[in-house]
C-alpha positions in Angstrom: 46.8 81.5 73.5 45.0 85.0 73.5 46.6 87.3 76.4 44.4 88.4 79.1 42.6 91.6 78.2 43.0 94.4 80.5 39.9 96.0 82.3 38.9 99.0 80.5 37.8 100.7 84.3 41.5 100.3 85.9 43.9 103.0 84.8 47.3 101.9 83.9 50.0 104.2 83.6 52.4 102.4 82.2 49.9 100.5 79.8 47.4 103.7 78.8 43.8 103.0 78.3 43.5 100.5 76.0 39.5 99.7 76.1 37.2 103.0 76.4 33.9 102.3 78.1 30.8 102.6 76.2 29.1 106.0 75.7 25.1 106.1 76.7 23.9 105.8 72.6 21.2 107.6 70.8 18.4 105.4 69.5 18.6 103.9 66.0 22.4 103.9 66.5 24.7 100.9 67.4 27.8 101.5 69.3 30.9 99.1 70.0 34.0 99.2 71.0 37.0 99.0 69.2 39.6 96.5 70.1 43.2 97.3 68.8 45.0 93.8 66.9 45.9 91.2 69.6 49.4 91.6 69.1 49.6 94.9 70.1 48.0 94.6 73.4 50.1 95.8 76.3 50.9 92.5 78.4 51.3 92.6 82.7 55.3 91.5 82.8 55.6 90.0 86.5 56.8 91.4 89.2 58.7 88.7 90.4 60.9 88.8 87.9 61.8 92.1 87.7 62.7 92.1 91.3 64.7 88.9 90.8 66.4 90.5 88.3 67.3 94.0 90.3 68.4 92.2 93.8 70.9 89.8 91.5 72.4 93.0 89.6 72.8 94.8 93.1 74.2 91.7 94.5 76.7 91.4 91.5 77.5 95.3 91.5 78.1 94.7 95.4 80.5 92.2 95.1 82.4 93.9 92.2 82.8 96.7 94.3 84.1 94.7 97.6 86.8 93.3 95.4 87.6 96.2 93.6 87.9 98.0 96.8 90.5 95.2 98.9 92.7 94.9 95.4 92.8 98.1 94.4 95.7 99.3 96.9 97.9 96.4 95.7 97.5 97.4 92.4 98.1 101.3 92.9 101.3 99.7 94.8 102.3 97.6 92.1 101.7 100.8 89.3 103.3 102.9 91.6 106.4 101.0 92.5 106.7 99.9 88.2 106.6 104.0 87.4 108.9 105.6 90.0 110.6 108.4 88.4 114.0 107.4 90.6 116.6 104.8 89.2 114.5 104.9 85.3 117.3 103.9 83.5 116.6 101.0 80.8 118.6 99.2 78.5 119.7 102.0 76.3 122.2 103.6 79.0 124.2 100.2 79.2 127.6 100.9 78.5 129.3 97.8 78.8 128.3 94.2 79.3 128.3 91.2 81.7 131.4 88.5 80.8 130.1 85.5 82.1 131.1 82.3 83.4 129.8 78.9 83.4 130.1 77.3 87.3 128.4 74.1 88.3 125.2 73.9 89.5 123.4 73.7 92.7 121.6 70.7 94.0 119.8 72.4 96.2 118.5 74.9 93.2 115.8 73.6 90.9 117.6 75.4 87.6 120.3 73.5 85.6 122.4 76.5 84.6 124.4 78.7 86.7 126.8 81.5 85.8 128.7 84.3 87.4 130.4 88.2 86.5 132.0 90.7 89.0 132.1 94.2 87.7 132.9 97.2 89.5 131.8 100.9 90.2 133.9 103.7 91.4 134.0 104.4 95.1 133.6 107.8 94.2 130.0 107.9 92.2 127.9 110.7 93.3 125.3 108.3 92.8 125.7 103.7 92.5 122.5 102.8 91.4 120.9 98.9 91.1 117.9 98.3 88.8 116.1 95.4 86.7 113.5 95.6 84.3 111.2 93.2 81.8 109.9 90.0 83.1 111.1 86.8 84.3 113.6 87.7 86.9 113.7 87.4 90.6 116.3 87.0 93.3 118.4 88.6 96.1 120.3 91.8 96.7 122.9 91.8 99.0 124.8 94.9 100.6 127.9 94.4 103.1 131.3 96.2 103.8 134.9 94.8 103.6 136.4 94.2 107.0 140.2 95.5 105.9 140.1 95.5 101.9 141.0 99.3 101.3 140.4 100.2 98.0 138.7 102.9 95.4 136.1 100.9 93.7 132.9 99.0 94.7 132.9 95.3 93.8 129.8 93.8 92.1 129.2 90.2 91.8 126.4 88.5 90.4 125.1 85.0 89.7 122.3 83.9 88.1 120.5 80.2 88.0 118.5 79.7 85.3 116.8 76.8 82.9 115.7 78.6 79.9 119.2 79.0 77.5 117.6 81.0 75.0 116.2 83.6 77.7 119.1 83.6 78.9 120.9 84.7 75.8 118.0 87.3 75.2 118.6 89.2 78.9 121.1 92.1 79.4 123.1 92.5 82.5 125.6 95.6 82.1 127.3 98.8 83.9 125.8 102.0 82.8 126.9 105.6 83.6 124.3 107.9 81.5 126.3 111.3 83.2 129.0 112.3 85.1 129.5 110.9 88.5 126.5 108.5 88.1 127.2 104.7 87.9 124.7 101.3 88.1 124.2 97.7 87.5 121.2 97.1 85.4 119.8 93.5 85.1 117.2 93.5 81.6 115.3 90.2 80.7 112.8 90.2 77.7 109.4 91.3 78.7 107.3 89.6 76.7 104.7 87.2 79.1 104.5 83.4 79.1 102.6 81.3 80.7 105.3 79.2 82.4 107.6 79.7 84.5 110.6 77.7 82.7 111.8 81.3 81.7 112.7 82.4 84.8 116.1 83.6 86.1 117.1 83.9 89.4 119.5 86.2 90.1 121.9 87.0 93.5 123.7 90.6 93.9 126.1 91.3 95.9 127.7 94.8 96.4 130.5 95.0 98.5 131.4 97.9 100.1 135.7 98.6 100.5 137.2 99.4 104.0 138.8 102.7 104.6 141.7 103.9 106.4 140.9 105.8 109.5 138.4 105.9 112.3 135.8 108.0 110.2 133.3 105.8 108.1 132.6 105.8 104.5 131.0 108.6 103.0 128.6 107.8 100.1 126.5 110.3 98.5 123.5 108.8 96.9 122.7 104.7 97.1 119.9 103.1 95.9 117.8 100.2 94.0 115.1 99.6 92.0 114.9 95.7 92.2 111.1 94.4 92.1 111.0 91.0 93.6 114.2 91.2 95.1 114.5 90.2 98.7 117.2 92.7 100.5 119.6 92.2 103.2 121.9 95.0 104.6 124.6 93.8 106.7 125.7 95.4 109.8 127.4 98.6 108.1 126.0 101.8 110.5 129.1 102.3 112.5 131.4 101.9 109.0 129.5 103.9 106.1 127.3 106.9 106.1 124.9 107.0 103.2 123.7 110.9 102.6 120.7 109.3 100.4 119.7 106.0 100.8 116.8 104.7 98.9 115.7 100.4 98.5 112.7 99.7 96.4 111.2 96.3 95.6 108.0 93.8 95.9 106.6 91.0 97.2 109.9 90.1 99.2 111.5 90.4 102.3 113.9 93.7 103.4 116.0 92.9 106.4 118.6 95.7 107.2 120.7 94.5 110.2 122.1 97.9 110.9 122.2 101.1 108.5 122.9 105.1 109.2 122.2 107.9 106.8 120.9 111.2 106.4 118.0 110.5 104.6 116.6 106.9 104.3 113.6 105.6 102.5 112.3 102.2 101.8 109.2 101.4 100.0 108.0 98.1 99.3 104.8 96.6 98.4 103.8 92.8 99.9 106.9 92.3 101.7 107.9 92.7 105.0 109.9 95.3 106.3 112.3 94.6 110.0 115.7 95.6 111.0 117.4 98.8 112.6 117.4 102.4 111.1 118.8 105.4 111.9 119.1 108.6 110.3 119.6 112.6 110.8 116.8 113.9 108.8 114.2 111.4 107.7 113.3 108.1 107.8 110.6 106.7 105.8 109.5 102.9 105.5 106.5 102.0 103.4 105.1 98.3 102.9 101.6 96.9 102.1 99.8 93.7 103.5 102.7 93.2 105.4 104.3 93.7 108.8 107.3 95.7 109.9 109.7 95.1 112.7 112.1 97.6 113.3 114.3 99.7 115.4 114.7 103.6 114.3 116.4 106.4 115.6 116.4 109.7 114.6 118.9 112.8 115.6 117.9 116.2 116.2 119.6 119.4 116.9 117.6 121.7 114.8 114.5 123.5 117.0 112.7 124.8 113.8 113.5 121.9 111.0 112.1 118.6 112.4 113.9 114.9 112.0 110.9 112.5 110.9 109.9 109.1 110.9 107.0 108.1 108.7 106.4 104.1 109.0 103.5 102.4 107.3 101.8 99.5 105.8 98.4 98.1 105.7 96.8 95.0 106.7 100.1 94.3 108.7 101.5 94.4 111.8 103.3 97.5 112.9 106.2 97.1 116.4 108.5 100.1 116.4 111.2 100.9 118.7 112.4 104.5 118.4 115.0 106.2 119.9 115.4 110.2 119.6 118.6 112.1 120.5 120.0 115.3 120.4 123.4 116.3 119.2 123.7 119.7 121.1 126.3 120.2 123.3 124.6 119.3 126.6 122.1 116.7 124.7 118.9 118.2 125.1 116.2 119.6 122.9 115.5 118.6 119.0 112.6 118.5 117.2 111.3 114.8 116.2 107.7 114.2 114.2 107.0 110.5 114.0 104.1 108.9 112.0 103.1 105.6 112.5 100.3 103.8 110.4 98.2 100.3 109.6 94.8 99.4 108.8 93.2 96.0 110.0 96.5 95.0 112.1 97.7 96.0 115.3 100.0 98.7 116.3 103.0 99.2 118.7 105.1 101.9 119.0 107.2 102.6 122.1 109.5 105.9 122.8 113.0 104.4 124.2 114.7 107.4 124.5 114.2 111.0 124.0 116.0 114.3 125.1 114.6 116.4 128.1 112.7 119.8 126.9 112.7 118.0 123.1 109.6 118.8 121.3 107.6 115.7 119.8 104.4 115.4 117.8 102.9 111.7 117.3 100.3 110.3 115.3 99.7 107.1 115.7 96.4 105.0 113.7 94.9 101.8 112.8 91.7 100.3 112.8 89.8 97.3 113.4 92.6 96.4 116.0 94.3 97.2 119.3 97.0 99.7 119.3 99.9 100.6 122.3 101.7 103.7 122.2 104.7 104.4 124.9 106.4 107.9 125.4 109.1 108.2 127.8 109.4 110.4 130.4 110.8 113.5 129.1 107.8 114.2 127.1 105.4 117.5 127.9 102.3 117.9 125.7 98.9 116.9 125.0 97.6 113.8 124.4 94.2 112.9 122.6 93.2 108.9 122.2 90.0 107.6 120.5 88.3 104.8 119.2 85.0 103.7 118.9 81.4 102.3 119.8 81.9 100.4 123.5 86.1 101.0 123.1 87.5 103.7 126.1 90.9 104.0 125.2 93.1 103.6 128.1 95.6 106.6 129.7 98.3 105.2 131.8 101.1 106.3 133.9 103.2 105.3 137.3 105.7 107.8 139.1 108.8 108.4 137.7 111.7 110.3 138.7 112.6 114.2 137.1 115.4 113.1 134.1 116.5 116.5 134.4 117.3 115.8 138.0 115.7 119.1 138.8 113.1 117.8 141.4 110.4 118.5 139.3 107.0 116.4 139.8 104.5 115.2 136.9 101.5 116.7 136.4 98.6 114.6 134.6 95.4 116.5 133.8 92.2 115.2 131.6 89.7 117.3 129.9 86.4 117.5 131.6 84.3 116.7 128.4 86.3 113.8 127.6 85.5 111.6 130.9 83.2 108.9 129.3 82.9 107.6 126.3 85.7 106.1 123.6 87.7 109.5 123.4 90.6 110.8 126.4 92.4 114.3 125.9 94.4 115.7 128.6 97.8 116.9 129.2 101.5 116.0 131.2 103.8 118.5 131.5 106.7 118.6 134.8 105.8 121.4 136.6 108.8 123.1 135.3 107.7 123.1 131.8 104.9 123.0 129.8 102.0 121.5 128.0 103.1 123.6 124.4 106.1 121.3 123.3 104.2 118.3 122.1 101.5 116.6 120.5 100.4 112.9 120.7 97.3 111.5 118.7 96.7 108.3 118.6 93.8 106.2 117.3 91.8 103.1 116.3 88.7 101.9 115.9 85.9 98.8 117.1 89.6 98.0 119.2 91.0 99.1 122.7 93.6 101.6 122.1 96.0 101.8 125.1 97.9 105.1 125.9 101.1 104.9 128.4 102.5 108.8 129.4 105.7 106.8 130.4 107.3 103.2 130.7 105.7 101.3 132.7 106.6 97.8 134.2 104.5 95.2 133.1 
């Protein structure tokens, strides 16, 4: 079938002129135009096609993009969490091994085998370190604190259930100390990938922590883990040991910490909830992803230049903090205190339990796509700025209370004038002793009510 031929008067741009129109001849002279071999003749391509063909590769580059963009941030976790430059020790800093023994099995566990080995670590370690690496491994790590056992080492014991015997034999479990004054437990299964899961081990640590003589609690130096898929669980050891560093690290499980003091604490996870209490001198730091965190903090101040601060986040989770600020001057006033609290696409609640009078406090508090409650107490004296958006006015709310410096003193609210309508509130409280220079409160959301409460107030 001949293709249609394109009319010589109608200019095509894409196409050229194909058919020239006949020139007005001389006489005796014949004239005719030439027509080019069929097969090279430009043919119309349909439209319809070629916008078929666009809207399906936006639609497919849409979608890429939508699912690169909500599993992205696990990923980053997960790389992040696999490269950490603390706790890198492998395999080659093992200095001795794992004896192991044989003990029955557990009906309730789906693996065959089971075996156990204790090993210890000197109480006096500048730094006791816990870390696994390769593949196939999971479990729990467990940290608690002997009631009345007084000694100068830190007992290890592990078990592991497994099913495999040969992966078994493959993996490494050993004490290393690659310098001075720096001791671990490494746990290293082979890393090559299957399919299956008849490979897997599942392992349980538990570190316990000797008593000491005297009233004073344990001093430890530098603590930590690098356990990815590890579930964690601190016992209630705040009011026994003192931890200068404390650092936990794992994925895609649970951290529970019933009760833990230090000077510096962080915890990172990624995919696992965070809950528990925490207090510290200097920092506090708690980091999850697509999960929720429960906790308790507290933080001590007596410093009015160096800040204590508490930076808690997580996204696509649920965020309830309780903090409690204090100051260990001699009359208990003052400090310094900057707390951070964060989520996306969850809601957020953070509530002040205590804080010193005349402290100085700066808050920033955010999610989005849900509601969020903030609660100072009393003694604070600052400014205060709450948004959100489209139809959203966050709330500002506060009932009388009394002077906690038992001075007299009465409250003073104030609002900015260009912040009366719409879905942002700034203002001010200060006692009309002090001042609106001490503090700082920010707090936002958005497409959510964001409620804003200058001080406790009864529900």
């Amino acid at each position: 079938m001949n293709p249609p031929r394109r009319d010589p008067d109608v200019k095509d741009p894409e196409a050229g002129v194909l058919l020239e129109p006949l020139q007005p001849g001389l006489s005796n002279y014949y004239y005719a135009a030439y027509q080019p071999p069929i097969g090279i003749l430009y043919e119309d391509r349909p439209r319809t096609s070629r916008r078929r063909r666009f809207w399906h590769l936006f639609a497919c580059t849409f979608l890429a993009f939508v699912a690169l963009y909500l599993l992205l941030p696990s990923v980053i976790s997960h790389k992040k969490l696999g490269r950490d430059t603390w706790y890198r020790y492998t395999s080659a800093d093992c200095s001795d091994y794992a004896n192991w023994t044989a003990i029955d099995a557990d009906p309730h566990d789906k693996y065959p085998y089971r075996a156990r080995t204790t090993m210890t670590l000197p109480l006096s370690a500048k730094e006791l370190s816990f870390v696994s690496g390769g593949s196939f491994q999971y479990g729990d790590f467990e940290l608690s604190q002997s009631a009345d056992a007084v000694s100068d080492k830190v007992i290890v014991e592990i078990k592991v259930s497994f099913q495999d015997k040969q992966n078994f034999d493959r993996s490494k479990v050993c004490r290393y100390n690659p310098q001075k004054d720096h001791w671990g437990v490494g746990i290293f299964t082979p890393s090559t990938w299957n399919p299956y899961n008849e490979r897997n081990m599942k392992f349980h640590i538990h570190v316990h922590l000797p008593a000491i003589k005297g009233a004073a609690p344990l001093q430890l130096e530098q603590f930590g883990t690098n356990l990815l898929l590890f579930a964690h669980h601190i016992h209630d050891i705040s009011h026994s040991t003192y931890f200068e560093h404390f650092r936990l690290r794992t994925s895609d499980r649970p951290l529970v910490a019933d009760s833990l003091t230090g000077n510096r604490i962080y915890i990172e996870s990624a995919n696992g909830p965070i809950s528990g209490t925490f207090n510290a001198s200097s920092m506090i730091r708690l980091e999850t992803s697509n999960a929720p965190i429960k906790v308790a903090t507290g933080l001590v101040s007596s410093d009015t230049l160096m800040p204590s601060i508490l930076w808690v986040g997580t996204s696509n989770g649920r965020v309830e903090n309780d903090v409690t600020l204090r100051s260990n001057t001699s009359d208990g006033t003052k400090g310094t205190f900057h707390v951070t609290t964060r989520t996306e696409n969850a809601p957020l609640y953070l509530t002040f339990v205590e804080a010193p009078i005349d402290s100085s406090l700066t808050v920033n508090a955010h999610t989005s796509n849900s509601p969020g409650h903030v609660t100072l107490h009393k003694t604070y004296e600052g400014t205060f700025d709450a948004s959100s958006t489209l139809i959203f006015r966050p709330e500002v709310r506060w009932s009388p209370a009394e002077d906690p410096s038992g001075r007299g003193a009465r409250r003073v609210v104030r609002f900015d004038e260009n912040t009366m309508k719409g879905p942002h509130v700034s203002g001010g409280v200060s006692w009309t002793y002090g001042g609106e220079d001490k503090g700082r409160v920010a707090v936002e959301t958005s497409n959510s009510p964001f409620r804003l409460d200058l001080s406790y107030i009864p529900q």
